[in-house]
C-alpha positions as CSV (number, residue, x, y, z in Angstrom):
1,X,19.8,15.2,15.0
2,X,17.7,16.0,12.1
3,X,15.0,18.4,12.5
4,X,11.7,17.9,12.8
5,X,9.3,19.1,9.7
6,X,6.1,21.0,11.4
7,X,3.4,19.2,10.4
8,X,0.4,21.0,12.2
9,X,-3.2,18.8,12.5
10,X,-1.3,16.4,10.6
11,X,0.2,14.2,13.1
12,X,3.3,12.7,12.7
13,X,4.9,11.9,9.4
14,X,4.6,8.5,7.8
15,X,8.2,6.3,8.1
16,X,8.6,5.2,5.2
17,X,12.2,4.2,3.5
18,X,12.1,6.0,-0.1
19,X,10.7,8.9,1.1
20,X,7.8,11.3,0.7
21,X,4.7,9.8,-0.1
22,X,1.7,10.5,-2.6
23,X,-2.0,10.2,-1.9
24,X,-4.0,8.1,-4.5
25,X,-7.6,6.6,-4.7
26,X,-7.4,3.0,-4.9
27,X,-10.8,0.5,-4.9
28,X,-11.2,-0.1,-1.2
29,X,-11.6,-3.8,-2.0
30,X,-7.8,-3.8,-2.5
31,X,-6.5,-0.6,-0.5
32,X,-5.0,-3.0,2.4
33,X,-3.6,-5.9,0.2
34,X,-1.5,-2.6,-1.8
35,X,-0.4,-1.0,1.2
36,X,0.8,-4.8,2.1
37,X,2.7,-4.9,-0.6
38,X,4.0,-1.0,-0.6
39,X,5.5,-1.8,2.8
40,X,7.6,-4.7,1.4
41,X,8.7,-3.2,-1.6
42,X,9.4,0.0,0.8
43,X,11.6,-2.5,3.3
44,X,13.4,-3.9,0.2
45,X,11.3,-7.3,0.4
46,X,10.6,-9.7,-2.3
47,X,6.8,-9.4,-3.1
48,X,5.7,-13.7,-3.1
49,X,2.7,-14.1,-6.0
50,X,0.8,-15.9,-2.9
51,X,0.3,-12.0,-1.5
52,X,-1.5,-11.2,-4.7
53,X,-4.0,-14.1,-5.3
54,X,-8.0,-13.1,-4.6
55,X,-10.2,-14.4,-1.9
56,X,-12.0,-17.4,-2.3
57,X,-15.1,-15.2,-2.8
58,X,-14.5,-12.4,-5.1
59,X,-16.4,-9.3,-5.7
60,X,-16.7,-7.7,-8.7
61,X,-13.7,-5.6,-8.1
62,X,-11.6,-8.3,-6.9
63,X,-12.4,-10.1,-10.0
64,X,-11.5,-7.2,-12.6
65,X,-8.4,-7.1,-10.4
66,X,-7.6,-10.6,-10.7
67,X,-8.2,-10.4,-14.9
68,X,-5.4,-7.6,-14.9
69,X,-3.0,-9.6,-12.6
């Protein structure tokens, strides 16, 4: 049984499959659709180009996302 790291006012360490993890600022327009597709690239899951196409309704950040894409 592997021990458990003390992680304080933490809480419990993220499960993730390749490891230990990195904070970064992302626009909030897009934070969930990334951590989407982290989790499947983490699981070893194909990423689909449907996952990465922009609301109906973009805002501006979707939109400079969408130009990059």
């Amino acid at each position: 049984m592997k021990d458990k790291i003390q992680r304080g006012s933490r809480g419990p360490a993220p499960s993730w499959n390749l490891g230990r993890t990195k904070t970064i600022r992302v626009p909030i327009a897009i934070a969930d659709l990334l951590l989407k597709v982290a989790r499947k690239i983490d699981r070893g899951e194909a990423i689909e180009p449907q996952m990465l196409r922009i609301m109906e309704n973009p805002s501006k950040e979707q939109t400079n996302l969408k130009r990059v894409l």
